[in-house]
Backbone bond lengths (Angstrom), bond angles and torsions (degrees), N, CA, C in turn:
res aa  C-N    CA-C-N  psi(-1)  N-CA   C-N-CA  omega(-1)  CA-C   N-CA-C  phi
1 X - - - 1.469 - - 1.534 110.11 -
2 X 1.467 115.50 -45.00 1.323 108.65 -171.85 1.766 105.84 -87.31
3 X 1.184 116.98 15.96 1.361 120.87 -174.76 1.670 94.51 -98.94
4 X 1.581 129.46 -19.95 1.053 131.74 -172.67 1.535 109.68 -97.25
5 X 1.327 112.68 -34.73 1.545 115.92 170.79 1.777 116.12 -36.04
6 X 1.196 94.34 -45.54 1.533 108.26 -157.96 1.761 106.25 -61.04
7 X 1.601 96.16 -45.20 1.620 86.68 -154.69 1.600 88.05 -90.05
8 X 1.920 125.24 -24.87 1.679 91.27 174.05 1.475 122.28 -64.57
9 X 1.930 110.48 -29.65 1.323 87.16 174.05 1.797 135.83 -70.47
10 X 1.273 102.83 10.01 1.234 124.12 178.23 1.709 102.12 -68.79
11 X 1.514 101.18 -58.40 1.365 112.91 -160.10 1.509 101.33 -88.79
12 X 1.188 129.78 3.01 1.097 148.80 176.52 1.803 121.22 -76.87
13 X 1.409 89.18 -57.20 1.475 105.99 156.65 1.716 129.80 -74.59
14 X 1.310 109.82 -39.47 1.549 118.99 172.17 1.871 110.15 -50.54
15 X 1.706 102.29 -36.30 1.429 101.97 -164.52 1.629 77.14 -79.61
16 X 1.372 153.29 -60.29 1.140 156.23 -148.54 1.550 120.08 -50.80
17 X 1.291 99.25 -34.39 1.461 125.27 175.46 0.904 115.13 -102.71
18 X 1.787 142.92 -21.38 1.328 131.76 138.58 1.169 111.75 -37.36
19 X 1.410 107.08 -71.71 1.758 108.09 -164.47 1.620 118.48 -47.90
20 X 1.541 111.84 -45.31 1.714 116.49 -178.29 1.714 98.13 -68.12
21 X 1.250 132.56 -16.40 1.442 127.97 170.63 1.388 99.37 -81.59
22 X 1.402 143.85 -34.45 1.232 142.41 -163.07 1.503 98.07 -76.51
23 X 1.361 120.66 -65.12 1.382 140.59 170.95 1.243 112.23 -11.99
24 X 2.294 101.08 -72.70 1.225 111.97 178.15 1.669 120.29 -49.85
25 X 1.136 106.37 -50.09 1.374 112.88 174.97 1.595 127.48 -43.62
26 X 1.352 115.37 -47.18 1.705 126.52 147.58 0.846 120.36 -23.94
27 X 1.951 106.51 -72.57 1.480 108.39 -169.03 2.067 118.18 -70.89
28 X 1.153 105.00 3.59 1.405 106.83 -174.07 1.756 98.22 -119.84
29 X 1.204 127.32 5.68 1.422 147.18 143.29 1.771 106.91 -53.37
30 X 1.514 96.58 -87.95 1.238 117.12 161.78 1.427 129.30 6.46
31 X 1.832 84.34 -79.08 1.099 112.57 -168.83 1.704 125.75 -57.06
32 X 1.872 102.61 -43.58 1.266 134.32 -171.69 1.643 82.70 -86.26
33 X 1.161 165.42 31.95 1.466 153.59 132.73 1.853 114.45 -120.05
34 X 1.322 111.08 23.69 1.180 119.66 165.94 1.395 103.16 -52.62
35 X 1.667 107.69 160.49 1.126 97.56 143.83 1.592 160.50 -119.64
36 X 1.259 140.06 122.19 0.935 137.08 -103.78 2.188 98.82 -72.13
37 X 1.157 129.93 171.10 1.249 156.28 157.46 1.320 103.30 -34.01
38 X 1.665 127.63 107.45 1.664 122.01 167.26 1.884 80.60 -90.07
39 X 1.899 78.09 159.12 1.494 113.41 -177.86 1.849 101.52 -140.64
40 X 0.834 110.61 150.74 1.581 121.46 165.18 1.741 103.35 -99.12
41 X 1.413 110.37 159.29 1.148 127.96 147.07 1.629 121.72 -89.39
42 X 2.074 81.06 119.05 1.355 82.24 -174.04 1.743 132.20 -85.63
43 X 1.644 95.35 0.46 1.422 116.77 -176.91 1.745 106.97 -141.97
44 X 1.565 141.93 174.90 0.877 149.03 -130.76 1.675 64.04 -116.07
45 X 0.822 146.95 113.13 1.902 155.94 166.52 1.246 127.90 -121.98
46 X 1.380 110.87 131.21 1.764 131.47 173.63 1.467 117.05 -55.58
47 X 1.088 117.01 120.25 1.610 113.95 -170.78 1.677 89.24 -109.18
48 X 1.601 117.40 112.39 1.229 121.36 176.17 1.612 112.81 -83.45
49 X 1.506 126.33 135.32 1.570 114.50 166.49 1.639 145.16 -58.82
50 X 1.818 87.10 -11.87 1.264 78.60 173.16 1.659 86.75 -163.25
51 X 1.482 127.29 176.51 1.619 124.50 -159.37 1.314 94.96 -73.08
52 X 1.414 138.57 -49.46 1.392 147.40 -149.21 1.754 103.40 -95.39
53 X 1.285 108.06 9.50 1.551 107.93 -169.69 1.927 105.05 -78.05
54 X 0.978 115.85 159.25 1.290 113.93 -169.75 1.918 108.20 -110.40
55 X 0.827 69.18 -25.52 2.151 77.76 179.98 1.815 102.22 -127.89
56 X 1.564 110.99 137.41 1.355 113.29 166.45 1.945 110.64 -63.30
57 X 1.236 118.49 154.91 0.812 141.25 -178.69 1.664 107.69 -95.34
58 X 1.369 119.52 -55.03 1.663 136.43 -168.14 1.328 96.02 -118.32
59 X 1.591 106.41 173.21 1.466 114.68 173.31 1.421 94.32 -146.47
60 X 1.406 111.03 124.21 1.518 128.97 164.25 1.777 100.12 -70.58
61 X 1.882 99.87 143.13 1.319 109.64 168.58 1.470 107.16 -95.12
62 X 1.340 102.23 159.87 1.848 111.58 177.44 1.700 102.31 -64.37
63 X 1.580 105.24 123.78 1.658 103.72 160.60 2.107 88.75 92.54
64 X 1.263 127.09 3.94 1.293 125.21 155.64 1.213 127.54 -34.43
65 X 1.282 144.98 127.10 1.602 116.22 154.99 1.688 98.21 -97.27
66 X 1.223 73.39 156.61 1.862 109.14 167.05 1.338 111.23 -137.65
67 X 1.516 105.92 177.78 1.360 114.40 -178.88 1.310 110.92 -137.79
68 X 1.521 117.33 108.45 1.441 125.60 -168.78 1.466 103.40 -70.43
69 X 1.574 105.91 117.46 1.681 118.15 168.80 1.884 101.73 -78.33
70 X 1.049 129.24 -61.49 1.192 111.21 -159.71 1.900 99.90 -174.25
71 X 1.396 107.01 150.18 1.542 126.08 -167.59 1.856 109.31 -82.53
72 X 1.127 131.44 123.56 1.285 93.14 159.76 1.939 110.83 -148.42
73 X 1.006 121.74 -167.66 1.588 119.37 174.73 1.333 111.09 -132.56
74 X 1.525 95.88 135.40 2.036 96.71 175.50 1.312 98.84 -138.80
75 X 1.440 124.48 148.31 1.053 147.68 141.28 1.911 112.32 14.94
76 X 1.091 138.84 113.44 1.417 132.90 -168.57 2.105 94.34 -107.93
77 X 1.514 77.25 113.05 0.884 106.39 179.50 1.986 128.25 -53.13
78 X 1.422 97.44 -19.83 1.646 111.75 146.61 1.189 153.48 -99.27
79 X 2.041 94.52 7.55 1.478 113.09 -177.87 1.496 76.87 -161.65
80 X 1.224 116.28 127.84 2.185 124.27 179.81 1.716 73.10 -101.29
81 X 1.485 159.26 -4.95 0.794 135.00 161.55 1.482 136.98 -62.56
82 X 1.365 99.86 -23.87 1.473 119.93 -151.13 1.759 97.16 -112.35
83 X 0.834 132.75 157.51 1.943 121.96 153.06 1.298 99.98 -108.87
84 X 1.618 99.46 171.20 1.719 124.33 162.29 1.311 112.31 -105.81
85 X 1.483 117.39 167.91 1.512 108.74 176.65 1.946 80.61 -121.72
86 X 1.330 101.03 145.77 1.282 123.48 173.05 1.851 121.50 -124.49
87 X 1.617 127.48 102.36 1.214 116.64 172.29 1.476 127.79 -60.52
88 X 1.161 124.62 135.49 1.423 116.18 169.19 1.437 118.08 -116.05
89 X 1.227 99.28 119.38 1.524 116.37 -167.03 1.431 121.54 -103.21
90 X 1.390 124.99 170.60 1.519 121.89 160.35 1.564 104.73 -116.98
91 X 1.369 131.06 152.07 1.168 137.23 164.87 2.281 107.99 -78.46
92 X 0.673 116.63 -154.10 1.547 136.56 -168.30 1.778 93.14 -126.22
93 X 1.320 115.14 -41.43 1.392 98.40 167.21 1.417 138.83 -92.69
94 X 2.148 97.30 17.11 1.058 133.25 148.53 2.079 92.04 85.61
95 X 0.796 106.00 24.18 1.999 119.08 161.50 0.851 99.72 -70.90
96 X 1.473 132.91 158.43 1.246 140.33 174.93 1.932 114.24 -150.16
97 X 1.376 105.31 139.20 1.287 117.96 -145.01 1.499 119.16 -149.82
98 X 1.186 122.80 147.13 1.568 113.17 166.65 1.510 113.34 -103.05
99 X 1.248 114.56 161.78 1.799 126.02 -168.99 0.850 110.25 -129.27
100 X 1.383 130.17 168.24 1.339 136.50 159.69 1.841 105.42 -81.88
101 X 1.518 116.32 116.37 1.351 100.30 -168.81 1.511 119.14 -74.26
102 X 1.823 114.18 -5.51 1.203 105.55 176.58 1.718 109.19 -78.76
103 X 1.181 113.23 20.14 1.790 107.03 176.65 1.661 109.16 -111.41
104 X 1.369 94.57 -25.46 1.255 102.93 162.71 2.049 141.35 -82.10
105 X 1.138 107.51 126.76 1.656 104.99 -162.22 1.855 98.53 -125.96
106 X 1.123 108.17 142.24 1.659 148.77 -155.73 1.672 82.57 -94.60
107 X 1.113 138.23 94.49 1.803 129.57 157.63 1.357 96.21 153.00
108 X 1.570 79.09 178.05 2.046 100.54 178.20 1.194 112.23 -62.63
109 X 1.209 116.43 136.35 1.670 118.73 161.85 2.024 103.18 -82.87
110 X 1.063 118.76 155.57 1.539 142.06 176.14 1.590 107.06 -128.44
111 X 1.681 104.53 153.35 1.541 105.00 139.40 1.417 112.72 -135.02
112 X 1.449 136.56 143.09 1.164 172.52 -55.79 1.756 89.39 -160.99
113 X 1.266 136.30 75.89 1.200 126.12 -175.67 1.910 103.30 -97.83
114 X 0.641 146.80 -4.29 1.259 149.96 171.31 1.402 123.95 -147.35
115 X 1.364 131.67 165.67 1.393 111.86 -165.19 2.194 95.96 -77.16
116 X 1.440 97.36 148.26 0.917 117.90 -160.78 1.853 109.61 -112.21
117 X 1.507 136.87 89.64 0.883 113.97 178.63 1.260 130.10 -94.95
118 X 1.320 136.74 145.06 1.573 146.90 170.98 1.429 137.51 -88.10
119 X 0.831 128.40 127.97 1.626 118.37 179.34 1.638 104.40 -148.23
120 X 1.782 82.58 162.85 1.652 83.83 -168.33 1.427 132.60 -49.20
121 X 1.374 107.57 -10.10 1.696 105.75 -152.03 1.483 76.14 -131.34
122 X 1.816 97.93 -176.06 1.303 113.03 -179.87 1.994 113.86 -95.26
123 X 1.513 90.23 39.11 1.540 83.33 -153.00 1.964 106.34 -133.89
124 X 0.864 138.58 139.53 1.523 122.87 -175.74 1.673 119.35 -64.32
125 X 1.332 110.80 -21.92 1.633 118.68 -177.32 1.696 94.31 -86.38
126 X 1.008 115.96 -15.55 1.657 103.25 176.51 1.644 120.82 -66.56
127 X 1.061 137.27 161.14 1.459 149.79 -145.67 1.726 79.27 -93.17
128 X 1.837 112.47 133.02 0.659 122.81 -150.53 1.868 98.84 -116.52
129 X 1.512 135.02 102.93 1.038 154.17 -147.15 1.718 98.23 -72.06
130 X 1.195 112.47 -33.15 1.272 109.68 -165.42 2.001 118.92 149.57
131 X 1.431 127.48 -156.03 1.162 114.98 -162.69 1.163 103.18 -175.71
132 X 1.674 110.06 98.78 1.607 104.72 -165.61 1.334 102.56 -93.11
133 X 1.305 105.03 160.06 1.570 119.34 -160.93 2.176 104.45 -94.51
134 X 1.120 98.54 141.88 2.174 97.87 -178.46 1.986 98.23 -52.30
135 X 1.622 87.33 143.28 1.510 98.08 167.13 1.704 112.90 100.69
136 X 2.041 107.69 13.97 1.243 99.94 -175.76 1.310 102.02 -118.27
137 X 1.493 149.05 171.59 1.305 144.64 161.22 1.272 118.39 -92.38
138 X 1.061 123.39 141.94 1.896 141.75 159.96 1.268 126.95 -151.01
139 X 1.345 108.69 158.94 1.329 135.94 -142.72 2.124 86.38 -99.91
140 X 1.411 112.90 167.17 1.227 125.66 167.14 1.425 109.40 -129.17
141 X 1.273 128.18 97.65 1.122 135.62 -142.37 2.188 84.25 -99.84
142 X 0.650 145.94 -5.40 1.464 154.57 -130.90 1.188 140.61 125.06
143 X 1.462 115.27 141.09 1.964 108.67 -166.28 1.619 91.50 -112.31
144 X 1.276 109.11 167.43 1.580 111.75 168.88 1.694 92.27 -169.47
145 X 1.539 96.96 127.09 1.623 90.71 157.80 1.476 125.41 59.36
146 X 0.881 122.91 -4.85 1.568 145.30 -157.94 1.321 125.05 71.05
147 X 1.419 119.37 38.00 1.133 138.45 -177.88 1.526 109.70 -129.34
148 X 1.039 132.46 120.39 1.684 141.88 -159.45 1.890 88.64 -120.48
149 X 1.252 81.39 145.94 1.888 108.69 -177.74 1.810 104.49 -96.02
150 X 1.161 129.11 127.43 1.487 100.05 -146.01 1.798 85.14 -140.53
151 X 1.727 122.42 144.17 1.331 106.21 157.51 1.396 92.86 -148.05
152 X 1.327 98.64 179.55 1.791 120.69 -157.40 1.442 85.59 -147.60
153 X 1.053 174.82 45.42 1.270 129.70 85.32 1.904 94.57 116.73
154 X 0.969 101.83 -48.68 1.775 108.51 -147.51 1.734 83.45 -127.85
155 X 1.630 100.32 163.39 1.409 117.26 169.64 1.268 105.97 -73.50
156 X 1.131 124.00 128.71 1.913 122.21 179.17 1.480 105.81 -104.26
157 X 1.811 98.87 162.93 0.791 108.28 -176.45 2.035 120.46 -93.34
158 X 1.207 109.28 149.26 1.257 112.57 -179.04 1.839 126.39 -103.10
159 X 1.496 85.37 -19.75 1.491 94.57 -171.15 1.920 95.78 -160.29
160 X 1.609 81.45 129.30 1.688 77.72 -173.90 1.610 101.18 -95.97
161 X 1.430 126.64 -13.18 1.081 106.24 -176.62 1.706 108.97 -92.73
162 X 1.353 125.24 50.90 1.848 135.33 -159.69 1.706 76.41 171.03
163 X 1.293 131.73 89.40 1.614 149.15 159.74 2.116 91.28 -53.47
164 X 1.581 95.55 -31.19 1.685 81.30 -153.22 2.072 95.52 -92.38
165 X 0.929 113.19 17.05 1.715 121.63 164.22 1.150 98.67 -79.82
166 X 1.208 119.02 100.38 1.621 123.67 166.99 1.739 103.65 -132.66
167 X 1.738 109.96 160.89 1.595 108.91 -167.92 1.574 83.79 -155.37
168 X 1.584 102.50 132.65 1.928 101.57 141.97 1.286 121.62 -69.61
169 X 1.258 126.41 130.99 1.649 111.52 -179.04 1.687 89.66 -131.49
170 X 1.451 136.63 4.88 1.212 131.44 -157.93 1.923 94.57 -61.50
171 X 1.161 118.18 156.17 1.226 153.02 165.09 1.503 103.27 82.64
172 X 1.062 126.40 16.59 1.587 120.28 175.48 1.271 129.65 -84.74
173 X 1.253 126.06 -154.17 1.008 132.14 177.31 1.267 140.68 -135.13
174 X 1.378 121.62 131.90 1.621 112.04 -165.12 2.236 100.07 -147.63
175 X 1.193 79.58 171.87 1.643 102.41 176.51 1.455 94.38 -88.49
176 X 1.389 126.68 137.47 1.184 131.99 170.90 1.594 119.84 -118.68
177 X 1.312 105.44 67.50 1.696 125.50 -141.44 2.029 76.53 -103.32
178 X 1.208 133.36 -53.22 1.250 114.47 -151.56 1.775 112.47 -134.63
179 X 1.595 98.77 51.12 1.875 106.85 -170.02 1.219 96.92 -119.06
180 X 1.139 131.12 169.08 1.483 145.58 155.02 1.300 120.05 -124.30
181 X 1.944 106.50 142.19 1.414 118.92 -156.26 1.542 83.45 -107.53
182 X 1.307 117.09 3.62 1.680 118.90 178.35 1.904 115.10 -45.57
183 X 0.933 123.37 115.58 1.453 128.55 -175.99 1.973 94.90 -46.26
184 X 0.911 99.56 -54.48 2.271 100.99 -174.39 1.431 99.12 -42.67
185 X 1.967 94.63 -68.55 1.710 93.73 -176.51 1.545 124.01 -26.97
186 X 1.853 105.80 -60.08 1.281 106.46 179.86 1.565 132.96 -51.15
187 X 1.438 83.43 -38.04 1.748 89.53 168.54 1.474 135.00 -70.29
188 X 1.298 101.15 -27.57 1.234 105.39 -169.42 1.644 109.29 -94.69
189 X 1.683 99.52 -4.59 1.713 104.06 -166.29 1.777 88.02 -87.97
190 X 1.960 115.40 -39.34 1.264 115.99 175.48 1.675 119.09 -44.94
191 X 1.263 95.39 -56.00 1.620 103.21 174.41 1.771 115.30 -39.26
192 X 1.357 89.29 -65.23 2.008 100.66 177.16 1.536 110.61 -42.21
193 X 1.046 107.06 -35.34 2.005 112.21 -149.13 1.703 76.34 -77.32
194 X 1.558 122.91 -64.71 1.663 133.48 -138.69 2.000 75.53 -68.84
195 X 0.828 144.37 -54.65 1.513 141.40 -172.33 1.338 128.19 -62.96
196 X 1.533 101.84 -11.49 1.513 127.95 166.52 1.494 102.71 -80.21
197 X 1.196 111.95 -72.20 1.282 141.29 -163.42 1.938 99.83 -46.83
198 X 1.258 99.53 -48.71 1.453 112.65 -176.11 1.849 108.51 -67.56
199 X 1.550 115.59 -57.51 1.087 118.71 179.45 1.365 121.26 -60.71
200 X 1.363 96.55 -17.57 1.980 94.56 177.42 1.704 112.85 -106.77
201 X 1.765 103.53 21.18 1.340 103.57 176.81 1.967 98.63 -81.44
202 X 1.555 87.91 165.91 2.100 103.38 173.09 1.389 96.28 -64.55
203 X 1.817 122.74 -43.50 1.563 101.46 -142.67 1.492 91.73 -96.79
204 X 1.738 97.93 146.17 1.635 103.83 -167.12 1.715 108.62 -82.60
205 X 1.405 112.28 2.72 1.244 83.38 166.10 1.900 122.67 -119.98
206 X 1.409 94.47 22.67 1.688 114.65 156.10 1.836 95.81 -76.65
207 X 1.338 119.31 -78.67 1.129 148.99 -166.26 1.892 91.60 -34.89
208 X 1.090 136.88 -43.26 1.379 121.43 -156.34 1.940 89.52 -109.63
209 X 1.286 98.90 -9.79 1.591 94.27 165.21 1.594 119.41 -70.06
210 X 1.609 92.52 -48.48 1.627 112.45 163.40 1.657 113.10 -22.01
211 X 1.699 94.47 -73.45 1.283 101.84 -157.82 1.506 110.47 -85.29
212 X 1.048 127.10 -20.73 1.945 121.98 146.74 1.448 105.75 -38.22
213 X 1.431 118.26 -63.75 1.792 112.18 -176.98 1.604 116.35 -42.25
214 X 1.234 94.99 -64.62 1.634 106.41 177.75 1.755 113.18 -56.42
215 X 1.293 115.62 -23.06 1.669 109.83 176.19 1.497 89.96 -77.95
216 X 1.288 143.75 -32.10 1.250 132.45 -164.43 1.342 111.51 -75.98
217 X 1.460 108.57 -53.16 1.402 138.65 160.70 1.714 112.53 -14.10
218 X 1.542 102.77 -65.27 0.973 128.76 -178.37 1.635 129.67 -67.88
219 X 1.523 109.94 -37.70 1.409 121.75 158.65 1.639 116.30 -62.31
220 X 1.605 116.72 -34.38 1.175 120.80 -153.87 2.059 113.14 -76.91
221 X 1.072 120.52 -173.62 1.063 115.28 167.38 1.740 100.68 -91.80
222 X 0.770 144.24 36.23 1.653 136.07 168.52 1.561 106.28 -70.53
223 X 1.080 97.96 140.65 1.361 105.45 176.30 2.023 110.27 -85.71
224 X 0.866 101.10 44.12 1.090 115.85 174.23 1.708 112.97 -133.13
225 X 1.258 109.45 -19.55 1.798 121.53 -155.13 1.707 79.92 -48.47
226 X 1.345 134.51 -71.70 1.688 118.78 -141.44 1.350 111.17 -64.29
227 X 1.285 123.44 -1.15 1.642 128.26 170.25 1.165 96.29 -83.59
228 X 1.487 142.15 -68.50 1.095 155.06 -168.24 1.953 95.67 -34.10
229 X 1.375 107.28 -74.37 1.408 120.32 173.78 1.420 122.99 -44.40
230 X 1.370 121.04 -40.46 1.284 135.94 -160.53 1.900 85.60 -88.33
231 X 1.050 125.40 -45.44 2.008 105.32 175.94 1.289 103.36 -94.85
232 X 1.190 126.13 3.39 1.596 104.03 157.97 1.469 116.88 -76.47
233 X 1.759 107.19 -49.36 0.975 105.07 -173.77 1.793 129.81 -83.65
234 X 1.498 99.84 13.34 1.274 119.59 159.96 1.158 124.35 -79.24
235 X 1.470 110.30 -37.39 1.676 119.57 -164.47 2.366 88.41 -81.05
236 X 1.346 109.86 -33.02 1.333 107.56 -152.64 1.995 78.39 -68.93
237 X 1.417 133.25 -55.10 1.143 148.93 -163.07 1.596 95.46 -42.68
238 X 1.343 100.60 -62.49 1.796 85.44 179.98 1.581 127.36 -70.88
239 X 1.337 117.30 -13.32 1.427 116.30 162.26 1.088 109.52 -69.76
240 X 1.523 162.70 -48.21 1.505 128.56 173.06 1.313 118.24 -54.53
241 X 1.338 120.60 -14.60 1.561 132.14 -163.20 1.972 93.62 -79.46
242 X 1.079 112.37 -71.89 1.506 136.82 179.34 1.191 109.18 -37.83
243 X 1.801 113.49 -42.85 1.426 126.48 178.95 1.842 110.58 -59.60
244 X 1.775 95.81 -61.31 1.606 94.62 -165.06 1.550 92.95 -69.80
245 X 1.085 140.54 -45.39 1.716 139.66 -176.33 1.568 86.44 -32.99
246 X 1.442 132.15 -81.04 1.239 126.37 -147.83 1.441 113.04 -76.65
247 X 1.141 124.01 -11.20 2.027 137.61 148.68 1.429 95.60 -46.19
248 X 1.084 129.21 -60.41 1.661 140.80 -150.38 1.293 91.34 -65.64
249 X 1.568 121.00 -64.22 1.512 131.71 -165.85 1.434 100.35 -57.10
250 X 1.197 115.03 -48.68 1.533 124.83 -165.56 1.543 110.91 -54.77
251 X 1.313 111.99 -56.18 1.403 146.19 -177.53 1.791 103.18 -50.84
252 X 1.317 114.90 -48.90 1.401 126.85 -147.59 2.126 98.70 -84.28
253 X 1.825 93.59 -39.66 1.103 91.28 -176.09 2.102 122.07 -94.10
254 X 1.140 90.45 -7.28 1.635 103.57 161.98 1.628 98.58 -81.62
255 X 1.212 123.19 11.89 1.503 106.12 158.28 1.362 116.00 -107.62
């Protein structure tokens, strides 16, 4: 009897240690078919084909998702001393590409449905960063407490009727009581912002690109159209104003 003990507990243990090797093996199955980390684009970005490629191939839109495959570093090609870090991503139309990872951001994308205020802390008595205006995109960099850590990427706007009120408010903090993580919203808030952005450029022929977007903007069903309308038809309000002012001047000195 005790001559038989020996070798089942032999085989006893062998199956024991198969199986926790079988197990392990699963869970590192598993593991290697996760799925990988979505990221947004945090800027209008070049999706290169390969790390060493010299020109992008694709162009990521602002507020994109992707899905970060994996991190890596190569050799910088203007110092072999130094490396770069390069993301490698997949698109949705399942392309695959490297990025610049500072364009790329780890969180929810939003759009800006009501004015939105920020402040430094996670708290309402904290020093208050500023107050972005509906129709812009941001990132949710972190939640706490019901207070989300929030950035935008771009200088925002504060006041649409003054294009030139702009604020960094990226890494702060706000209540996220009235945004949408709705894929349209985002798009359509991206669309608004790049037509902002354009109409309040110096060079006039960004600037009249601008304001074609925003007439479209404005006809369309976007839930953005009465912003769109509301600085057009602000900017048109002060041109009769500007007009008779400079009649007046004109007038005053022919006397």
């Amino acid at each position: 009897m005790q001559r038989l003990l020996i070798p089942l507990a032999f085989c006893g243990f062998f199956v024991f240690f198969a199986c926790g090797k079988k197990k392990e093996s699963q869970r590192e199955k598993v593991a290697s078919t996760e799925a990988p980390k979505v990221g947004y684009a945090l800027y209008a970005t070049g999706l290169f084909p390969d790390k060493d490629a010299k020109k992008a191939s694709e162009w990521l839109s602002r507020a994109e998702m992707v899905y970060i495959l994996e991190e890596i570093n190569v050799p910088d090609s203007k110092d072999p001393k130094k490396t770069k870090k390069w993301l490698k991503i997949k698109r949705t139309t399942d392309s695959q590409g490297y990025v610049d990872p500072d364009h790329i951001i780890v969180g929810q994308a939003f759009a800006v449905k009501t004015p939105l205020h920020v402040y430094s802390v996670n708290q309402a008595v904290g020093n208050k960063r500023g107050t972005v205006m509906p129709g812009q995109v941001g990132f949710i960099v972190k939640e706490v407490a019901g207070w989300a850590q929030v950035k935008f990427g771009y200088k925002v706007y504060q006041d649409y009727n003054d294009l030139s009120k702009l604020a960094w408010v990226d890494d702060g903090w706000a209540q996220l009581e009235d945004v949408s993580k709705e894929p349209e919203w985002i798009s359509k808030a991206a669309e608004f912002e790049a037509a902002v952005r354009n109409y309040a450029n110096s060079d006039a022929s960004k600037k009249e690109k601008g304001r074609q977007q925003l007439e479209s903007i404005a006809k369309s069903e976007s839930p953005f159209a009465s912003q769109a309308s509301m600085i057009l038809g602000q900017q048109h309000s002060e041109q009769p104003a500007r007009s008779e002012q400079s009649s007046q001047t004109q007038s005053q000195e022919s006397q």
